[in-house]
N, CA, C and O atoms as a GROMACS GRO file, in nm:
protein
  480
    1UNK      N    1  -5.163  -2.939   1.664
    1UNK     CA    2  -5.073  -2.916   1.775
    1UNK      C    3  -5.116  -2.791   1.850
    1UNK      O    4  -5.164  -2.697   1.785
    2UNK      N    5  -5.102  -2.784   1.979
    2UNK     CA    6  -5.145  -2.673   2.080
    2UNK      C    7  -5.034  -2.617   2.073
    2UNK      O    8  -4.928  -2.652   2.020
    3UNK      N    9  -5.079  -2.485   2.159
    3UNK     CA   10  -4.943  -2.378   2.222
    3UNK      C   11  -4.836  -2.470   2.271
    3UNK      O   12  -4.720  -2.470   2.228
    4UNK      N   13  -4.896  -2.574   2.393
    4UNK     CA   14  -4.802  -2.627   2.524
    4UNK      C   15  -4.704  -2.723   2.444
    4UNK      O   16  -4.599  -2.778   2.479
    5UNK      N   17  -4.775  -2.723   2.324
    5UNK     CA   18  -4.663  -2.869   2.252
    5UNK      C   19  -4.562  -2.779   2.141
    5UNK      O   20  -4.471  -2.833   2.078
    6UNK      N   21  -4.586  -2.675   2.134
    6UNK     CA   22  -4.470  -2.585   2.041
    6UNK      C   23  -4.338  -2.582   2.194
    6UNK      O   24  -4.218  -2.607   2.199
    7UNK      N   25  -4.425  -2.544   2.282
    7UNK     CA   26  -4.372  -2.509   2.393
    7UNK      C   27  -4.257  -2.595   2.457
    7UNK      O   28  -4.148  -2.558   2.501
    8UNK      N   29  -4.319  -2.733   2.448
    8UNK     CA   30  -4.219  -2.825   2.486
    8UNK      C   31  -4.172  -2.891   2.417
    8UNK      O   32  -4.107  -2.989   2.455
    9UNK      N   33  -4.193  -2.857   2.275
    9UNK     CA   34  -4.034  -2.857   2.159
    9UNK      C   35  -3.957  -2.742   2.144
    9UNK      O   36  -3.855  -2.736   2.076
   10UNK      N   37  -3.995  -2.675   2.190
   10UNK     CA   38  -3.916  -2.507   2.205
   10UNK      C   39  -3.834  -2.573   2.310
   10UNK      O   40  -3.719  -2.604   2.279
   11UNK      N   41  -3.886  -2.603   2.453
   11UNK     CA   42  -3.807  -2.641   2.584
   11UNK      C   43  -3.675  -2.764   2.559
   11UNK      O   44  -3.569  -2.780   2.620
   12UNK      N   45  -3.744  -2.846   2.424
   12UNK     CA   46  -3.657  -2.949   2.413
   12UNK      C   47  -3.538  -2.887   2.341
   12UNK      O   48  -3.431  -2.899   2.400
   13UNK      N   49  -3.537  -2.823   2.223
   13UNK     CA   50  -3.446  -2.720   2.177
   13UNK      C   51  -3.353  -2.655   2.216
   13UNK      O   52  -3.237  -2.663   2.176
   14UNK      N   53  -3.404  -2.578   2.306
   14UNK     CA   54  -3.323  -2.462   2.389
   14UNK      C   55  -3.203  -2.522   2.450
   14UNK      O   56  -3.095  -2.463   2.445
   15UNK      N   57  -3.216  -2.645   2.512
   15UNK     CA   58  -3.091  -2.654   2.561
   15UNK      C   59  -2.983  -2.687   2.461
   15UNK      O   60  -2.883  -2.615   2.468
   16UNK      N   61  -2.982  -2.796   2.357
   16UNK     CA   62  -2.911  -2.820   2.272
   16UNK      C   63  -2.826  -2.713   2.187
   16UNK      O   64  -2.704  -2.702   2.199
   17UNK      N   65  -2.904  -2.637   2.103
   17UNK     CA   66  -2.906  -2.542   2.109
   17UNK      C   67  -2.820  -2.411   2.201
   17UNK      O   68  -2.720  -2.368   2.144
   18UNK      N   69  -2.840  -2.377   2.275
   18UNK     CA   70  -2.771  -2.312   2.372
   18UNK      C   71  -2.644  -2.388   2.386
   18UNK      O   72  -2.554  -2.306   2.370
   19UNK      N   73  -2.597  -2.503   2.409
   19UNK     CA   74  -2.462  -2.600   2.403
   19UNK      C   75  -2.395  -2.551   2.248
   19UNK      O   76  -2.279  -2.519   2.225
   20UNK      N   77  -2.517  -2.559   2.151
   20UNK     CA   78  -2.399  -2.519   2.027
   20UNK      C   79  -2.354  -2.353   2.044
   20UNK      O   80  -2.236  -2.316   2.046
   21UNK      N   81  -2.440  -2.287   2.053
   21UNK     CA   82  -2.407  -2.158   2.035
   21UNK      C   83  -2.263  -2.137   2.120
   21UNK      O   84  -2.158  -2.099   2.069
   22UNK      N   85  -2.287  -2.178   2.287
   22UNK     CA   86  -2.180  -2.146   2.361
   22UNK      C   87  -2.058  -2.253   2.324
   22UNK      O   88  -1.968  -2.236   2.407
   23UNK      N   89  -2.025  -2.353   2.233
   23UNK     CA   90  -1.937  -2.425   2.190
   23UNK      C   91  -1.882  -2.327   2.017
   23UNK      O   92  -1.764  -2.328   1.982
   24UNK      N   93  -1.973  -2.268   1.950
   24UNK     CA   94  -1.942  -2.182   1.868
   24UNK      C   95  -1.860  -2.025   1.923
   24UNK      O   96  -1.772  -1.963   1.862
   25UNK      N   97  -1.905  -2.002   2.016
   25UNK     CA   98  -1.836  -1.865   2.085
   25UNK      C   99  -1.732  -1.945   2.148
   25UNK      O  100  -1.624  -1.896   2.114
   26UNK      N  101  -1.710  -2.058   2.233
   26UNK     CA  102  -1.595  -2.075   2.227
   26UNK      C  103  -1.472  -2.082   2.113
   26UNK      O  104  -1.372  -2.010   2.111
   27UNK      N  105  -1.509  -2.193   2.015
   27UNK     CA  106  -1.408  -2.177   1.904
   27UNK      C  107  -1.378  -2.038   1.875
   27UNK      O  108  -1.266  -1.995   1.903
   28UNK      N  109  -1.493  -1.939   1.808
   28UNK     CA  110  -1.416  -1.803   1.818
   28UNK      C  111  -1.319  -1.742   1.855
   28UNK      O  112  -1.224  -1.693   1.794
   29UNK      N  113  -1.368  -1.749   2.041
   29UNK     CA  114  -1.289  -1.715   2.115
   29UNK      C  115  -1.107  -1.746   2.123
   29UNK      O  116  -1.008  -1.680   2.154
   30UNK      N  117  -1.135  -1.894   2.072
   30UNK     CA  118  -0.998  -1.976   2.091
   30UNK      C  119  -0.954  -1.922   1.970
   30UNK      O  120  -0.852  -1.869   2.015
   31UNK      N  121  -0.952  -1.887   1.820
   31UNK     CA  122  -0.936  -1.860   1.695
   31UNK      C  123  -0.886  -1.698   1.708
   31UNK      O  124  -0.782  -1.655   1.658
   32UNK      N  125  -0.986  -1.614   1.788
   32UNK     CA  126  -0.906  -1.504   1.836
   32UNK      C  127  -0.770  -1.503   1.907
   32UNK      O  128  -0.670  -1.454   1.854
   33UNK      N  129  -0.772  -1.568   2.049
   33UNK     CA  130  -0.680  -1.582   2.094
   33UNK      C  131  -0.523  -1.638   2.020
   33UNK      O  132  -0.409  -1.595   2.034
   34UNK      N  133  -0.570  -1.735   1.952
   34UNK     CA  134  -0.470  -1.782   1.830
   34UNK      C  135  -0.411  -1.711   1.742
   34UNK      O  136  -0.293  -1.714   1.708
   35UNK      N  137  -0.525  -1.623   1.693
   35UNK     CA  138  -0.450  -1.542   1.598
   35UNK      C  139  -0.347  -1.441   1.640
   35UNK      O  140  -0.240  -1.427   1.579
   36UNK      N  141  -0.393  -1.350   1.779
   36UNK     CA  142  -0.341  -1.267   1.819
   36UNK      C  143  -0.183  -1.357   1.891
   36UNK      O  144  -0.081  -1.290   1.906
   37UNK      N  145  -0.184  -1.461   1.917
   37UNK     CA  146  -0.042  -1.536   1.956
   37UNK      C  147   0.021  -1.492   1.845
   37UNK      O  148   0.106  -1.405   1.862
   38UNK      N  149  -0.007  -1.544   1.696
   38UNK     CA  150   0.007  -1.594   1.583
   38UNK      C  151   0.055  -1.483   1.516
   38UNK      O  152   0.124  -1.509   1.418
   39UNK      N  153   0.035  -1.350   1.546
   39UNK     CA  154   0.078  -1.226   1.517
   39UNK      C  155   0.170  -1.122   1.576
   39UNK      O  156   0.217  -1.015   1.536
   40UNK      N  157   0.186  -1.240   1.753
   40UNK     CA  158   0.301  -1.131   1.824
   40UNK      C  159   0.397  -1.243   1.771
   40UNK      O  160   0.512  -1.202   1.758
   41UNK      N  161   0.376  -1.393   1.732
   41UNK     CA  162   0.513  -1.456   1.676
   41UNK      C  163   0.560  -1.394   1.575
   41UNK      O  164   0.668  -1.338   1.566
   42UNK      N  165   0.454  -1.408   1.472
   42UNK     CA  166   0.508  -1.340   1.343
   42UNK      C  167   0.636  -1.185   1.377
   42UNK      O  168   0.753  -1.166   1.347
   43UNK      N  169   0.531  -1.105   1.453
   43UNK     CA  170   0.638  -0.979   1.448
   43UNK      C  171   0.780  -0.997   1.516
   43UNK      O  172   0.885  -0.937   1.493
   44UNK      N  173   0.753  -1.094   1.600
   44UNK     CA  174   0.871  -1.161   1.620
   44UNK      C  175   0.996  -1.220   1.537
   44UNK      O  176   1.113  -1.182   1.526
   45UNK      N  177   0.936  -1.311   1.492
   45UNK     CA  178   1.022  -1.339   1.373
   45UNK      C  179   1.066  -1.230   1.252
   45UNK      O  180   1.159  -1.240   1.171
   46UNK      N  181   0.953  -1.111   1.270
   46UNK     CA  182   0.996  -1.040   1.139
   46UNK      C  183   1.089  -0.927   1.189
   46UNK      O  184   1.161  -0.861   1.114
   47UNK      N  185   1.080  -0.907   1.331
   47UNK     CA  186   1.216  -0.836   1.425
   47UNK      C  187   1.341  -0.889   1.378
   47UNK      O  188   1.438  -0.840   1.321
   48UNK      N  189   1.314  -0.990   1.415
   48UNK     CA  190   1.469  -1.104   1.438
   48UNK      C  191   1.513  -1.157   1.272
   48UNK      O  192   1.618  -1.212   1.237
   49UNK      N  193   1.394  -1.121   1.190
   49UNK     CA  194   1.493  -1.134   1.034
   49UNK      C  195   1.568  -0.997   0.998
   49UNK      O  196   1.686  -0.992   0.963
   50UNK      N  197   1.496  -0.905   1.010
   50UNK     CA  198   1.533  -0.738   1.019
   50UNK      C  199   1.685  -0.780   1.051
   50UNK      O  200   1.783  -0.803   0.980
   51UNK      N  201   1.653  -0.781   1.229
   51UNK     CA  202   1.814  -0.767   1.257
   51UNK      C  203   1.901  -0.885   1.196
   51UNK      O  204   2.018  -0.868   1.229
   52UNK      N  205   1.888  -0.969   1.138
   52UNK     CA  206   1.953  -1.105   1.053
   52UNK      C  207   2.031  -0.986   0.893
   52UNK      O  208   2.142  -0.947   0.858
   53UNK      N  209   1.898  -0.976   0.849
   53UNK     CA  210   1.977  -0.887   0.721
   53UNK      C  211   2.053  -0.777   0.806
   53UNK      O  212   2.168  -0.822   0.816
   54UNK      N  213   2.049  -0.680   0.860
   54UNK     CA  214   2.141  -0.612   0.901
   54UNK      C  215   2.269  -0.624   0.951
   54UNK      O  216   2.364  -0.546   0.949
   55UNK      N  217   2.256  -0.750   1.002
   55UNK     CA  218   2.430  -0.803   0.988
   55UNK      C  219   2.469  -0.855   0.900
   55UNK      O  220   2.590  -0.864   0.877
   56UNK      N  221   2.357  -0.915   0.811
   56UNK     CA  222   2.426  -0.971   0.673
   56UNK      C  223   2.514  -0.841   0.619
   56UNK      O  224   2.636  -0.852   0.607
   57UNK      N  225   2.452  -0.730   0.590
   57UNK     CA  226   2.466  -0.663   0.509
   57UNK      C  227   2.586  -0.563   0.577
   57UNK      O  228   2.657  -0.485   0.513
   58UNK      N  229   2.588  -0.580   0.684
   58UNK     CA  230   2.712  -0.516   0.780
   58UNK      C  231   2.829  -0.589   0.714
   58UNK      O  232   2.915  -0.531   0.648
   59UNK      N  233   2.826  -0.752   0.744
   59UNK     CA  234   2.920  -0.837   0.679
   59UNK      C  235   2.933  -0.829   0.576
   59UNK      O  236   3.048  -0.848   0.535
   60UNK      N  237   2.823  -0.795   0.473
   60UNK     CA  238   2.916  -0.785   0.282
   60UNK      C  239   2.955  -0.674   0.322
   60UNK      O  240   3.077  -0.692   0.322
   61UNK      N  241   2.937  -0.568   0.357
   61UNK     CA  242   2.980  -0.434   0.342
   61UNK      C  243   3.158  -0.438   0.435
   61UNK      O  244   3.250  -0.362   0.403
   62UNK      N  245   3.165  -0.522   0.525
   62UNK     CA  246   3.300  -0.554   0.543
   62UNK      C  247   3.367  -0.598   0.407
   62UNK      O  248   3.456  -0.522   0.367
   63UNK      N  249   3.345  -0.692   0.340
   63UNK     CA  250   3.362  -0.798   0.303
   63UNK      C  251   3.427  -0.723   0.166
   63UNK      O  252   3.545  -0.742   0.137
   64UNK      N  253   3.363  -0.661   0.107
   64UNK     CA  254   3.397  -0.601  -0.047
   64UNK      C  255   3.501  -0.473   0.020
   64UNK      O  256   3.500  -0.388   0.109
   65UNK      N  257   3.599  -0.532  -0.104
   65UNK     CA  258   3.683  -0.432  -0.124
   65UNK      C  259   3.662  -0.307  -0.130
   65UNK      O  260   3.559  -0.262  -0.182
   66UNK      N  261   3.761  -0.228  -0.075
   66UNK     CA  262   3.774  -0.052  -0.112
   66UNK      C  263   3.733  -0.022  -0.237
   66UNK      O  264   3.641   0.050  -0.275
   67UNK      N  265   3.827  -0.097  -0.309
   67UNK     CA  266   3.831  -0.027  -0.449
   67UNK      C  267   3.621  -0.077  -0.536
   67UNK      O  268   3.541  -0.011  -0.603
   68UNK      N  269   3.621  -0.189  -0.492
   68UNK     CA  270   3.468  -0.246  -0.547
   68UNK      C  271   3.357  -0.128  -0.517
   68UNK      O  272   3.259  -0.085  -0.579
   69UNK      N  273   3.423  -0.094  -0.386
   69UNK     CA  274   3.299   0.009  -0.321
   69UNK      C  275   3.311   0.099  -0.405
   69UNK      O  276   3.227   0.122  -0.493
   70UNK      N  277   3.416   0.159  -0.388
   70UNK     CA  278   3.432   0.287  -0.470
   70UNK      C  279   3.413   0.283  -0.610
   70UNK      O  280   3.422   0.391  -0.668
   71UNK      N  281   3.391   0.187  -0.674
   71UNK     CA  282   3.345   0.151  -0.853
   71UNK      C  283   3.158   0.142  -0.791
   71UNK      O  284   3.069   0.222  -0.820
   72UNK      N  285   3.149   0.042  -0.720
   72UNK     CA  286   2.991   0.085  -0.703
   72UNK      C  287   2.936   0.241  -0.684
   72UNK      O  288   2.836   0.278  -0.746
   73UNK      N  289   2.992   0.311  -0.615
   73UNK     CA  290   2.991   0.425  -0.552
   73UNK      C  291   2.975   0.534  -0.694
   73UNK      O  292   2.879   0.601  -0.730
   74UNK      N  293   3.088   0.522  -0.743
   74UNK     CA  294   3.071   0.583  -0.885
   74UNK      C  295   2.923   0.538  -0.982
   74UNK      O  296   2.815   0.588  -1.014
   75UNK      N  297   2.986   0.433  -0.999
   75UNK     CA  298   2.811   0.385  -1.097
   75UNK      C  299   2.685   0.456  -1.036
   75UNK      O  300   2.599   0.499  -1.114
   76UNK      N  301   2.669   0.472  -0.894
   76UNK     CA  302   2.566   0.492  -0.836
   76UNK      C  303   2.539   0.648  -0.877
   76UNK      O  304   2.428   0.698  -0.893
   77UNK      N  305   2.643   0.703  -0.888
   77UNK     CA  306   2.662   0.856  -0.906
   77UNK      C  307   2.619   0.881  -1.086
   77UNK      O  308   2.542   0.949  -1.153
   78UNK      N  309   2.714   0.786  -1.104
   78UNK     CA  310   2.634   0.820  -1.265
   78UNK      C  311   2.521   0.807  -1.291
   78UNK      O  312   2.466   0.887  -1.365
   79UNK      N  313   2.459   0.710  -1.241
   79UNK     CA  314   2.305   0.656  -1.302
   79UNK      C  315   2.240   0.777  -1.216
   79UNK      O  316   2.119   0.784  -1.240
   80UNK      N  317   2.280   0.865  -1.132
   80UNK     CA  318   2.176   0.945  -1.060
   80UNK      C  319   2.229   1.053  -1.107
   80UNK      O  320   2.134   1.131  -1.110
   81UNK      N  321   2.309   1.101  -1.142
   81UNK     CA  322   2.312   1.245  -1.281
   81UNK      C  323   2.266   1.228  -1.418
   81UNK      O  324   2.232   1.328  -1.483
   82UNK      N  325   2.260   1.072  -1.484
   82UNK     CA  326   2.206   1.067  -1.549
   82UNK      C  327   1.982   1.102  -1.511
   82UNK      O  328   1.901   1.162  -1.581
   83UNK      N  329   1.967   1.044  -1.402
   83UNK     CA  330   1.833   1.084  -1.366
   83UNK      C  331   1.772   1.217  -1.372
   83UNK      O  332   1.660   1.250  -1.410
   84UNK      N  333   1.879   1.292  -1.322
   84UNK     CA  334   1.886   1.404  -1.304
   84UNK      C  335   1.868   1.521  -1.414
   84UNK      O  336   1.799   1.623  -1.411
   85UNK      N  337   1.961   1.463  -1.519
   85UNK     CA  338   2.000   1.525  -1.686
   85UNK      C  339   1.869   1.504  -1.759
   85UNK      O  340   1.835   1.579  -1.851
   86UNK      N  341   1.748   1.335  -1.692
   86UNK     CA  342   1.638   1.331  -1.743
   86UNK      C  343   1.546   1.379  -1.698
   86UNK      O  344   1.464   1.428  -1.775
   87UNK      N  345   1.520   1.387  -1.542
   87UNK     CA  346   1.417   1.529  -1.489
   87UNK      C  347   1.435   1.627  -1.548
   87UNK      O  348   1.333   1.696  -1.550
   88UNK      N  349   1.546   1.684  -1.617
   88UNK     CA  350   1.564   1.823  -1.626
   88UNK      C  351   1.494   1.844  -1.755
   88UNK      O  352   1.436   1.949  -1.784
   89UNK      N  353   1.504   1.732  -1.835
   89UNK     CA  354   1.471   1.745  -1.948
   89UNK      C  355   1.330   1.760  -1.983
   89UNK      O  356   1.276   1.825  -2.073
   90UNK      N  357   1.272   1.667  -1.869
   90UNK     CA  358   1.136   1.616  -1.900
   90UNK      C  359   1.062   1.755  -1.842
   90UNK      O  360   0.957   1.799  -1.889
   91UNK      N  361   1.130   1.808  -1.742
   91UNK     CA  362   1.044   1.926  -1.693
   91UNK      C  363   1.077   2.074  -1.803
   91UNK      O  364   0.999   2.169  -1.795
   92UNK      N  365   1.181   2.078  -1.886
   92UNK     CA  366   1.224   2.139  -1.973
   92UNK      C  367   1.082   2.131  -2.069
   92UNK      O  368   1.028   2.242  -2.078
   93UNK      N  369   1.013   2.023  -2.142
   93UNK     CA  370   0.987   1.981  -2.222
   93UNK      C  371   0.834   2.014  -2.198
   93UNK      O  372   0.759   2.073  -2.276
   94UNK      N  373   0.806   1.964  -2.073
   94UNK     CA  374   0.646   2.024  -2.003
   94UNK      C  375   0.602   2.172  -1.991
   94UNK      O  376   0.487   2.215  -2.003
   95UNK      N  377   0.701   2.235  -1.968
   95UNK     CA  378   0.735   2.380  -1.961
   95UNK      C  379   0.698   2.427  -2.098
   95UNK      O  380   0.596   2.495  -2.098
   96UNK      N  381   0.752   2.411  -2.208
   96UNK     CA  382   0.745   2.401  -2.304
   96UNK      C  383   0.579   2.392  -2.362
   96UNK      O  384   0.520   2.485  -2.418
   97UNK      N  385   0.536   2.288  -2.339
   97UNK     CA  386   0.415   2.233  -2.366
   97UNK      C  387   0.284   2.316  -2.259
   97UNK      O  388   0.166   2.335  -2.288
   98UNK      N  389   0.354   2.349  -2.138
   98UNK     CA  390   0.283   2.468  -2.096
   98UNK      C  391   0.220   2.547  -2.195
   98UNK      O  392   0.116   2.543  -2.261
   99UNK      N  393   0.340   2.636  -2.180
   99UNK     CA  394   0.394   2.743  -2.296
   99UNK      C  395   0.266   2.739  -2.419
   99UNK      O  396   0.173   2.820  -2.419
  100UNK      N  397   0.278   2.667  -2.486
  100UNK     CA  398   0.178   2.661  -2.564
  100UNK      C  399   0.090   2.630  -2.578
  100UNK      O  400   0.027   2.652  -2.682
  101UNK      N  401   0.034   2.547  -2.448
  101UNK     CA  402  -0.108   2.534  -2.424
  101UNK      C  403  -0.231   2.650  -2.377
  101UNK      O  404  -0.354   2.651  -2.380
  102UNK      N  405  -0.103   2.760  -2.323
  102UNK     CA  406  -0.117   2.870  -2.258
  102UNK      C  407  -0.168   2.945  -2.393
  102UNK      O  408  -0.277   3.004  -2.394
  103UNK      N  409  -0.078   2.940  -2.512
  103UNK     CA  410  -0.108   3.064  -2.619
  103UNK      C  411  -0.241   2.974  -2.697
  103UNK      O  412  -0.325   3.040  -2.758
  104UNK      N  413  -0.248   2.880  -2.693
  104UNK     CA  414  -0.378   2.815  -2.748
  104UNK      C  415  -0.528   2.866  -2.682
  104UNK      O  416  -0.634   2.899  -2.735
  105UNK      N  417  -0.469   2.855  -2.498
  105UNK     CA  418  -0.621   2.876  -2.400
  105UNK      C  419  -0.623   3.045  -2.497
  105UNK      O  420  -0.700   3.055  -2.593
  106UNK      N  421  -0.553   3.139  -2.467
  106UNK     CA  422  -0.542   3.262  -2.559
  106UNK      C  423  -0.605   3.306  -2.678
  106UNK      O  424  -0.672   3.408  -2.672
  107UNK      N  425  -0.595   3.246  -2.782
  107UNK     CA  426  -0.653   3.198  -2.906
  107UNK      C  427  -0.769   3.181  -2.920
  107UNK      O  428  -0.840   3.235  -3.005
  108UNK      N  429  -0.809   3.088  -2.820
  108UNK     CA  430  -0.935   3.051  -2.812
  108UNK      C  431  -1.016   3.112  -2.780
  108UNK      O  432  -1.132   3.110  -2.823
  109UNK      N  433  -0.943   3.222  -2.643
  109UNK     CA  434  -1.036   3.297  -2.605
  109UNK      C  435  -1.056   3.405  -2.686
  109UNK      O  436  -1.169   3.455  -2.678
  110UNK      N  437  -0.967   3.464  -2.775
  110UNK     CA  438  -0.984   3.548  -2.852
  110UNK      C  439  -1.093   3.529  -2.958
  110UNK      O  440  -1.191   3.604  -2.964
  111UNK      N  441  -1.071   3.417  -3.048
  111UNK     CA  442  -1.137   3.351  -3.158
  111UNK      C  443  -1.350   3.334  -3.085
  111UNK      O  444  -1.445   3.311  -3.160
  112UNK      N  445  -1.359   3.356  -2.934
  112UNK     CA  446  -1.453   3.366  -2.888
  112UNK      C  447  -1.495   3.474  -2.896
  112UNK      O  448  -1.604   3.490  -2.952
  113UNK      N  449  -1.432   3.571  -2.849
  113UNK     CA  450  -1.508   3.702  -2.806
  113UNK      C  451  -1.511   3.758  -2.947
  113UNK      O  452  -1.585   3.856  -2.935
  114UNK      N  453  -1.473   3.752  -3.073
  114UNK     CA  454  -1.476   3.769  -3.233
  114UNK      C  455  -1.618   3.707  -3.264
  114UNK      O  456  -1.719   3.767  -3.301
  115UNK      N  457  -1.601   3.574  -3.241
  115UNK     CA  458  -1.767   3.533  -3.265
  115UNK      C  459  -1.856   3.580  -3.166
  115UNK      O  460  -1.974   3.578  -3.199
  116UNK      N  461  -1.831   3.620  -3.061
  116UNK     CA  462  -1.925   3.662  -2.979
  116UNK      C  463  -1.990   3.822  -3.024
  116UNK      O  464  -2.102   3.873  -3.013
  117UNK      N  465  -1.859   3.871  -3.080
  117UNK     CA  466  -1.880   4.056  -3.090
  117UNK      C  467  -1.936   3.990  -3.259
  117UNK      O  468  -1.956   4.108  -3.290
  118UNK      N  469  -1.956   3.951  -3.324
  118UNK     CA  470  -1.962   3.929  -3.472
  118UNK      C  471  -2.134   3.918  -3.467
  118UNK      O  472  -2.202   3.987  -3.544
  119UNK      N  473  -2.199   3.817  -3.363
  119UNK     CA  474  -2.338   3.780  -3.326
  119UNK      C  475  -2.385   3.864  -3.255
  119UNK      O  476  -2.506   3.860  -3.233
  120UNK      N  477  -2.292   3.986  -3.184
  120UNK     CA  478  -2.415   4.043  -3.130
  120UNK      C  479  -2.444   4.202  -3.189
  120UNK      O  480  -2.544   4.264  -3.153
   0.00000   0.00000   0.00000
């Protein structure tokens, strides 16, 4: 085969070819455009559920009694002094464990400079 015959299977190519590519950048194109629809619906819908629970929750909060609230209200208070009584503790306890990690780094350094002054 010569140059002129690569040439005019190259020529036969090119156009076909060129039809897929610009039929591939279309779909893209259309798949972009889609998605970006596909994402101002979504936020759409996820606006309009937002404001859905917020009146739900407007409506139970009508809905339950004084006295229910005020028993929730309490529980809520306990379980968060109880949280509270356990931060205190846990940072009580770290403190602690400071504390003596501190007289250990100490120790150590001491128990060094003994072997150090002992070797030299």
């Amino acid at each position: 085969m010569t140059l002129g015959d690569y040439l005019a299977i190259a020529g036969l190519l090119m156009v076909p070819l060129s039809l897929v590519c610009l039929y591939l950048r279309a779909i893209r194109e259309d798949n972009v455009r889609f998605q970006k629809s596909f994402d101002k619906r979504l936020d759409l819908f996820s606006g309009r559920l937002d404001g859905q629970e917020a009146r739900l929750l407007k409506v139970e909060q009508e809905k339950v009694s004084h006295a229910e609230w005020v028993r929730v209200v309490a529980s809520q208070r306990y379980r968060q002094d109880q949280t509270r009584e356990l931060v205190s503790e846990i940072n009580g306890k770290l403190d602690a464990t400071l504390g003596i990690t501190r007289q250990m780094t100490r120790a150590s350094d001491a128990l060094e400079k003994l072997a150090e002054a002992g070797n030299g």
